[in-house]
C-alpha positions as CSV (number, residue, x, y, z in Angstrom):
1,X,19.7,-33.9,-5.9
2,X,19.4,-35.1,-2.3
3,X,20.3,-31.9,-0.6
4,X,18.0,-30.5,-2.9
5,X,14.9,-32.8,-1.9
6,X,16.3,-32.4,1.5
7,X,16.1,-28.3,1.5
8,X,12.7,-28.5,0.0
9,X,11.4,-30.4,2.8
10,X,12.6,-28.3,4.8
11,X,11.0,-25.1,3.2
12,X,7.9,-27.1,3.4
13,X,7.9,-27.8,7.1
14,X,8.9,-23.7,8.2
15,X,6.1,-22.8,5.7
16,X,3.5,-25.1,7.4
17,X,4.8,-24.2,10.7
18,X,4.4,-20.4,10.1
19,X,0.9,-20.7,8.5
20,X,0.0,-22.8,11.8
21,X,1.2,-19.9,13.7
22,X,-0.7,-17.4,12.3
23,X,-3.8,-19.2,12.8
24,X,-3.3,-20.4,16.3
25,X,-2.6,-16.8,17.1
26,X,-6.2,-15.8,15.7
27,X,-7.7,-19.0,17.6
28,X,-6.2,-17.5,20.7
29,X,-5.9,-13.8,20.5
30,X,-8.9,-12.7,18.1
31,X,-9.0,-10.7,15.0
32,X,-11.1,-8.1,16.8
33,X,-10.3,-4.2,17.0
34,X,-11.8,-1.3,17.6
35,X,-13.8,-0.3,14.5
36,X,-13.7,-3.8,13.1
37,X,-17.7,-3.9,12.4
38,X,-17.8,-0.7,10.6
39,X,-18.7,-0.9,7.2
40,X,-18.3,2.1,5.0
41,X,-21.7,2.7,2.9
42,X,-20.0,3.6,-0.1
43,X,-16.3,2.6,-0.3
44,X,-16.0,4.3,-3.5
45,X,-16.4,7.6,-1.0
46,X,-15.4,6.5,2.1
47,X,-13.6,9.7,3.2
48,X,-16.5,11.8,2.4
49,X,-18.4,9.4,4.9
50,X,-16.1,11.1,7.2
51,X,-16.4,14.3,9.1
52,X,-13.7,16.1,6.8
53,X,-13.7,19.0,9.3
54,X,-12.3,16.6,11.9
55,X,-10.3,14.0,10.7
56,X,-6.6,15.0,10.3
57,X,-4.6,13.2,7.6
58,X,-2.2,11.7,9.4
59,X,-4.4,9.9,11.7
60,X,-6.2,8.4,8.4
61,X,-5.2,4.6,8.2
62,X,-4.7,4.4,4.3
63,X,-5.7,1.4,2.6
64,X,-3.2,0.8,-0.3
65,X,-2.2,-1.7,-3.2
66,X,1.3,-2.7,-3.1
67,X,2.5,-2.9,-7.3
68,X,-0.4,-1.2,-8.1
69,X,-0.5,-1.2,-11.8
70,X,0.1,-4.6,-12.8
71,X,-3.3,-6.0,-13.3
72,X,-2.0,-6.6,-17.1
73,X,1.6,-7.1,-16.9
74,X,3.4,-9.8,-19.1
75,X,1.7,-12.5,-21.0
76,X,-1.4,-14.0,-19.5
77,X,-1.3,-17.6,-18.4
78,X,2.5,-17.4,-19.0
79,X,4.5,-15.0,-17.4
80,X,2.0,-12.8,-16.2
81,X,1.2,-15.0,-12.4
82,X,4.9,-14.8,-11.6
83,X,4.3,-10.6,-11.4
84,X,0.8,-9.3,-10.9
85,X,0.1,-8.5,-7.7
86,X,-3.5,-6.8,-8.9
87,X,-6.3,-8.2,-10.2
88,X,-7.8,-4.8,-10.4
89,X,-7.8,-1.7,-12.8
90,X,-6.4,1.6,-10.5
91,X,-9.8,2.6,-11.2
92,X,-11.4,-0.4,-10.0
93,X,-8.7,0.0,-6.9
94,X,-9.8,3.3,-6.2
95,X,-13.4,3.0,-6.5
96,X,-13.1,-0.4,-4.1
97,X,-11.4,2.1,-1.5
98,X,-7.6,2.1,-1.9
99,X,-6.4,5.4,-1.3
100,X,-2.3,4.5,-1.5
101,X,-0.8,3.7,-5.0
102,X,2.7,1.7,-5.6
103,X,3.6,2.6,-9.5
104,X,7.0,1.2,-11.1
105,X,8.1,2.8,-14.2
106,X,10.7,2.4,-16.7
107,X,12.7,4.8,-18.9
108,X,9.6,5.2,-21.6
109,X,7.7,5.4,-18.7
110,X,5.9,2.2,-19.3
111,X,4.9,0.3,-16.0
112,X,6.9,-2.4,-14.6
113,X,7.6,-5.5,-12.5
114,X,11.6,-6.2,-13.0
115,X,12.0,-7.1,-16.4
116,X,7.9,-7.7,-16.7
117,X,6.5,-4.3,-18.4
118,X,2.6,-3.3,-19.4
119,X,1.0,0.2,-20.1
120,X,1.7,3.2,-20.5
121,X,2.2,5.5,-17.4
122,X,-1.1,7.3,-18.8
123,X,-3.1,4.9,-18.1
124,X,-2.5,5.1,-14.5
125,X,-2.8,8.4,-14.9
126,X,-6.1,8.5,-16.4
127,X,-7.8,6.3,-14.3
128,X,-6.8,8.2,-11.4
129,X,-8.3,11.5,-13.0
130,X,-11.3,9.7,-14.2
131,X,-11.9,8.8,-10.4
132,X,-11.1,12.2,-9.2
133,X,-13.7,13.6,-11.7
134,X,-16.2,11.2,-10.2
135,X,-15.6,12.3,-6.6
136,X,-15.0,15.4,-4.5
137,X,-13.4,14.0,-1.0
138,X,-11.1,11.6,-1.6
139,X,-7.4,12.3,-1.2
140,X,-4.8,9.7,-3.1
141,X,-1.5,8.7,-2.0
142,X,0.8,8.0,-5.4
143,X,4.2,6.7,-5.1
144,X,5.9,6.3,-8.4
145,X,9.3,5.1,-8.1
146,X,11.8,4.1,-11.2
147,X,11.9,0.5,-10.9
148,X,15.1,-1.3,-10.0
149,X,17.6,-1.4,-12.5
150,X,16.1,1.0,-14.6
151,X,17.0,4.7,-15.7
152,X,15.0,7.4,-14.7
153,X,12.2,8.5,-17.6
154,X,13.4,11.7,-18.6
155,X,11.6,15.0,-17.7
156,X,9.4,12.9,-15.0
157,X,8.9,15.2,-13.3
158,X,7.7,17.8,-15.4
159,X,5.4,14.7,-16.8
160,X,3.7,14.5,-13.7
161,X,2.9,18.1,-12.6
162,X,1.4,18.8,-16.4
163,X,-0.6,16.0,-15.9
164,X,-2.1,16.3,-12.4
165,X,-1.0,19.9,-11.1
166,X,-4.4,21.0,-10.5
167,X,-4.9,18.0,-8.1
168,X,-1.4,18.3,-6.1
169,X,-1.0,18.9,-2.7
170,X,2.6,20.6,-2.2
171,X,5.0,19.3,-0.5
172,X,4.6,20.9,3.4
173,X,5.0,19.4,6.5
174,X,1.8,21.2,8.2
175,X,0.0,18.6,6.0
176,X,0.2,16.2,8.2
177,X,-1.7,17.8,10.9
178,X,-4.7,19.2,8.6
179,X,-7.9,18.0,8.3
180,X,-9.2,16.2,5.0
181,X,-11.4,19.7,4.5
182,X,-8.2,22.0,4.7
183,X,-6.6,20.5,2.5
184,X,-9.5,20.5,-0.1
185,X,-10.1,21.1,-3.2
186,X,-6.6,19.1,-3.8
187,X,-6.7,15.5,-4.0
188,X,-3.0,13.9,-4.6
189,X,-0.1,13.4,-2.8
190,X,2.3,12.7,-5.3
191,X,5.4,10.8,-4.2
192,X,7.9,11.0,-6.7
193,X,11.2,8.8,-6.1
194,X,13.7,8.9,-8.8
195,X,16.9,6.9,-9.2
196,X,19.8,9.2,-9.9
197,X,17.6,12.4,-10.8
198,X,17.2,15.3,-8.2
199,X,14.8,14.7,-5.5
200,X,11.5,17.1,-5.4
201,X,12.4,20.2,-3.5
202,X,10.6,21.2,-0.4
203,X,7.4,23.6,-1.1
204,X,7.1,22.3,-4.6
205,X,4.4,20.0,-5.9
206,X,5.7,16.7,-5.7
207,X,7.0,14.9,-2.3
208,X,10.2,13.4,-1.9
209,X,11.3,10.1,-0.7
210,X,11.6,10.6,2.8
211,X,7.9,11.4,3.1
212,X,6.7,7.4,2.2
213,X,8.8,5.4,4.4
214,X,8.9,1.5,4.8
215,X,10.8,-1.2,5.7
216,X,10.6,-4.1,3.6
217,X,11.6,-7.9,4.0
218,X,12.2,-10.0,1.0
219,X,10.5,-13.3,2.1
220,X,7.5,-15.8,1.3
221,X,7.4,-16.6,4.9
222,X,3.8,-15.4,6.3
223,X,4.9,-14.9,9.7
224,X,8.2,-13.8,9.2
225,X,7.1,-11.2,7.4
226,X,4.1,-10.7,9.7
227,X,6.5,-10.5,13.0
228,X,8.9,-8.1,11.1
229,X,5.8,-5.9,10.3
230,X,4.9,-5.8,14.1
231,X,8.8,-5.1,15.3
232,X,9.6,-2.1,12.3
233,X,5.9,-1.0,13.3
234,X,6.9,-0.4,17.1
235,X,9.8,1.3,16.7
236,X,8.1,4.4,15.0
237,X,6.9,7.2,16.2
238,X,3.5,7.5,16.7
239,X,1.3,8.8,14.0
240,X,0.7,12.8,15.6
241,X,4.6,13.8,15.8
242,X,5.9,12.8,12.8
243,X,6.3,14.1,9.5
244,X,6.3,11.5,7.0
245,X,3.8,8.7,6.1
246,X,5.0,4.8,7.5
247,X,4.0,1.9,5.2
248,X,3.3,-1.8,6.3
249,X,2.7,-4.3,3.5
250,X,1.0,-7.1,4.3
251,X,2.6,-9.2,1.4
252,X,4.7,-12.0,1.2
253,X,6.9,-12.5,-2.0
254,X,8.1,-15.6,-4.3
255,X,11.7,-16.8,-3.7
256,X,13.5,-18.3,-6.1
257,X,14.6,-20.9,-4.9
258,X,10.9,-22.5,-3.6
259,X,8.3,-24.1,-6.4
260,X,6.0,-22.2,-5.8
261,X,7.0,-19.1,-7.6
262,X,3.7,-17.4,-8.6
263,X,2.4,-14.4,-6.8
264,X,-1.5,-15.3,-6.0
265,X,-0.8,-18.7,-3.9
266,X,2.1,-17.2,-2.1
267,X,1.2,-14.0,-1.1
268,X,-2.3,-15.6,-0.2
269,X,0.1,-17.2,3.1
270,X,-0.5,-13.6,4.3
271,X,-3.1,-12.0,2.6
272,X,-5.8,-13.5,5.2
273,X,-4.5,-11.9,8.4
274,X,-4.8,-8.4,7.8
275,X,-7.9,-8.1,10.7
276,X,-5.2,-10.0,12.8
277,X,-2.7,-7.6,12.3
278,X,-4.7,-4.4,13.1
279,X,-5.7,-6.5,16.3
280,X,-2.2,-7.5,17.4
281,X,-0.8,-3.4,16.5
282,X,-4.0,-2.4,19.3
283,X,-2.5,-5.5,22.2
284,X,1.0,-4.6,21.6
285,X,0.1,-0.6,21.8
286,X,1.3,0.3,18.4
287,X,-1.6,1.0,16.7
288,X,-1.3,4.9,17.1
289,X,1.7,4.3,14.8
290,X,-0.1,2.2,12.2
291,X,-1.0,4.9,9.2
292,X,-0.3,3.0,5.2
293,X,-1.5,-0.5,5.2
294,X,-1.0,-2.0,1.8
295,X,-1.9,-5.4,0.4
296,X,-1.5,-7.6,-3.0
297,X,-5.1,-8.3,-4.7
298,X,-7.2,-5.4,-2.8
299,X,-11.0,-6.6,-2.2
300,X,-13.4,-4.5,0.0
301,X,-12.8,-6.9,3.2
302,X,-9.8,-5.3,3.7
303,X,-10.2,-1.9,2.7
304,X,-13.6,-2.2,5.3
305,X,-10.9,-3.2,8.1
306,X,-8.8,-0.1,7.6
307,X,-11.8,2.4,7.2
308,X,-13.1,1.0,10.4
309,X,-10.4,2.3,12.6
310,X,-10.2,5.8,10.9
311,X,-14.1,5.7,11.8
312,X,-13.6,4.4,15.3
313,X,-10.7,7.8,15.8
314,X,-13.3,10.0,14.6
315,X,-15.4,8.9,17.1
316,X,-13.2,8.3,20.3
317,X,-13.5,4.9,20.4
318,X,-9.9,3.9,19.3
């Protein structure tokens, strides 16, 4: 029981320490960026407040949700804090401005957490074509991925281009270096990432694993996490020579051997410093690299921060 206090403690002290440090480090270095007053007039549309005719996609930084689809996962009050990540509908996340989706599924293709499970995958699905119908610009990022320890749903594949192959964007790497209006009238890049089933073929309509790339820290640590993020950020290439799109998550995750062990107060450590981290990846000269930048409970503060340096590229100031 001692060594258990005594571990506890100490858990206590590291966490306060790294909350301190991320703090100080505002205090001294500034959450200031190029682009960081620009405020989008209608998030719900951002990228047609863009000049689609200039604005290539990869030099779009993509807000994005990270376990998108678990605004109703588990029992409320009961298990449900210890696994949503989102507050929000997808629909409500896309009309706020995300633009990158992170979608867990299961062998009935229900949506999952681990062992936590909620709707059906159409439900994601038709939220996503409900916003589509309700705008003409903006381009979507969906990862779905069978969640861990899980089989893959059968016929997935063939699931997802029934459902949204009008809106697909095949699989090409000269997508990276068009402009939102070239690749018009299609709207979805649709990451598919399958356990043990065949990986979506080059040319076709869905993207493969390699093409949504991250590197991903298991810790509730805020700047742990938020120092990895800088390091696996740097060592990229930067955004105009490569062919696949780089995700940093600015999420911190429940251990289980802290108290604390539900997702809002943890991942709250972190969820503040997103400005700071788009100011530290411009000091340390990384922000040409900085492209997917995803978050637990999406508000418009954040999806404002990421818009403003797409808008400050478009117009040569960053």
């Amino acid at each position: 029981m001692g060594s258990q206090v005594s571990k506890q403690l100490q858990r206590r002290k590291a966490l306060s320490t790294e909350e301190k440090t991320l703090v100080d480090l505002c205090k001294n270095s500034g959450c200031e960026f190029p682009g960081c007053d620009y405020r989008p007039p209608d998030r719900k549309n951002w990228m047609a407040g863009l000049n689609a005719e200039k604005v290539h996609v990869n030099k779009i930084v993509w807000p994005g949700t990270h376990d998108s689809a678990t605004n109703k996962i588990g029992i409320p009050m009961v298990s449900r804090p210890f696994a949503q990540c989102q507050s929000l509908s997808i629909y409500r996340q896309l009309a706020v401005g995300a633009r990158v989706l992170d979608v867990r599924v299961q062998e009935d293709r229900r949506v999952c957490h681990g062992i936590l499970k909620t709707y059906s995958i159409d439900v994601v699905i038709n939220d996503i074509k409900k916003f589509l119908s309700e705008t003409e610009s903006e381009i979507i990022i969906l990862e779905i991925r069978t969640e861990f320890g899980h089989e893959d749903p059968p016929e997935f594949d063939k699931y997802l281009e029934e459902q949204l192959g009008e809106f697909l964007i095949h699989q090409d790497d000269h997508v990276f270096n068009k402009t939102i209006a070239e690749v018009l009238p299609k709207r979805i890049i649709c990451v598919w990432k399958p356990r043990k089933s065949p990986q979506p073929k080059k040319g076709g309509p869905l993207w493969s694993a390699g093409y949504l790339k991250d590197n991903w820290i298991d810790t509730d640590l805020p700047s742990t996490k938020f120092d990895s993020n800088l390091k696996h950020l740097s060592e990229q290439a930067p955004v105009s020579s490569r062919k696949y799109f780089y995700r940093v998550e600015n999420t911190v995750t429940p251990q289980a051997d802290n108290p604390v062990l539900c997702v809002k107060p943890v991942t709250g450590r972190i969820h503040g410093h997103a400005r700071l981290f788009i100011a530290q990846c411009f000091s340390k000269g990384c922000a040409d690299r900085l492209q997917i930048f995803s978050t637990d409970f999406i508000d418009g503060d954040f999806v404002d921060a990421c818009v403003g340096i797409t808008h400050a590229k478009v117009e040569g100031k960053a």
